[in-house]
C-alpha positions in Angstrom: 27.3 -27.0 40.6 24.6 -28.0 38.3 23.6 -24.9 35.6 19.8 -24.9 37.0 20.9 -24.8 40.6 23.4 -21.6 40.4 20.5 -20.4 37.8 17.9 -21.1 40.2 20.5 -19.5 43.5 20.9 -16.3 41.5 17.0 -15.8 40.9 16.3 -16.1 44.5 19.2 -14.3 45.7 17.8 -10.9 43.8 14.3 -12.0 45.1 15.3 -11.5 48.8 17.9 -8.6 47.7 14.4 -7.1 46.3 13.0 -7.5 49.3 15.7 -6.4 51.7 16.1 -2.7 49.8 12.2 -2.4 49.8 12.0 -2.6 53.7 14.7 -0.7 54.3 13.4 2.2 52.2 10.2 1.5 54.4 12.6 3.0 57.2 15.0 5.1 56.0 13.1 6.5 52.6 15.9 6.7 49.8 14.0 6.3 46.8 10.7 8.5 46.7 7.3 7.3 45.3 4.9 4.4 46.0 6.0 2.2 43.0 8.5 -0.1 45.1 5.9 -2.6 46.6 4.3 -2.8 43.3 7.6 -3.3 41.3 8.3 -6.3 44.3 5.2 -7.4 43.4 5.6 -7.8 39.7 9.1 -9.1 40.1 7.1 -12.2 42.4 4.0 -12.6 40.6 4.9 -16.1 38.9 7.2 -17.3 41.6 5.7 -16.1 45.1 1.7 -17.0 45.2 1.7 -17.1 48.6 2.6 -13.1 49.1 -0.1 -12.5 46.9 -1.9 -14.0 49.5 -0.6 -12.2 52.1 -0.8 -9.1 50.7 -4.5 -9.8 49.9 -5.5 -11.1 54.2 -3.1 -8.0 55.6 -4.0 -4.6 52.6 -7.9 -4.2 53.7 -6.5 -4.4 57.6 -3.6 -2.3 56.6 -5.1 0.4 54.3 -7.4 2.1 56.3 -4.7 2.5 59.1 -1.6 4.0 57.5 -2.6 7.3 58.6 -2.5 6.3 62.1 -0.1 7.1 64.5 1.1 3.2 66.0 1.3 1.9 62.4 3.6 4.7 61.4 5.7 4.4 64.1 5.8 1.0 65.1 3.8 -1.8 62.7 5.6 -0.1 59.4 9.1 0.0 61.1 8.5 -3.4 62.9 7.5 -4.9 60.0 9.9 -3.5 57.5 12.9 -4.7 60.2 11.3 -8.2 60.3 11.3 -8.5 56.6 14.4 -6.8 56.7 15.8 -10.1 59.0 14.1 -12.8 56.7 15.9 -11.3 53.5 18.8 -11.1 54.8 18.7 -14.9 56.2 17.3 -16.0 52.9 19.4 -14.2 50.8 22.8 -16.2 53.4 20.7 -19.3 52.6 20.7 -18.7 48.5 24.1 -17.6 48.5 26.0 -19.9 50.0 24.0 -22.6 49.6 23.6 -23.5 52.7 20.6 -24.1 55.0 20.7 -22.2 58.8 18.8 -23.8 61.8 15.2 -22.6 62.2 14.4 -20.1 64.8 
């Protein structure tokens, strides 16, 4: 395996490891404090533009209804399980090199 391949496999293996711990501490809170999506932000800034974008469509939606009742019990914890499905696919994908059929 070529140096900038296993490089590049261990760089997007934490990203999705990242990811995966931040949406389970959505569900079951381990870690207190409101630092964690702002620490996965920073650790994506250069590499993931597009969550940026994401982030910027879904926060002014999302913002004004965390204090509600149907995002804290369902769009947090569906949402944090979701991500929680992608990261783990992705992080298969990275580490074994391998590419899984598309849903």
């Amino acid at each position: 395996m070529a140096r900038g391949l296993f490089c590049s496999l261990k760089v997007e293996s934490s990203i999705a490891v990242s990811i995966l711990i931040v949406a389970m501490n959505n569900i079951y809170p381990v870690v207190a404090g409101r630092l964690w999506g702002f620490a996965l932000m920073g650790f994506n800034l250069g590499v993931e533009v597009g969550q940026l974008a994401i982030v910027g469509i879904f926060l002014p939606i999302g913002f004004p209804l965390r204090h509600r009742f149907i995002y804290q019990r369902f769009l947090r914890v569906a949402g944090s399980v979701a991500a929680i499905f992608l990261a783990v696919l992705w992080l298969v994908e990275r580490m074994f090199n391998i590419t899984l059929p598309s849903l």
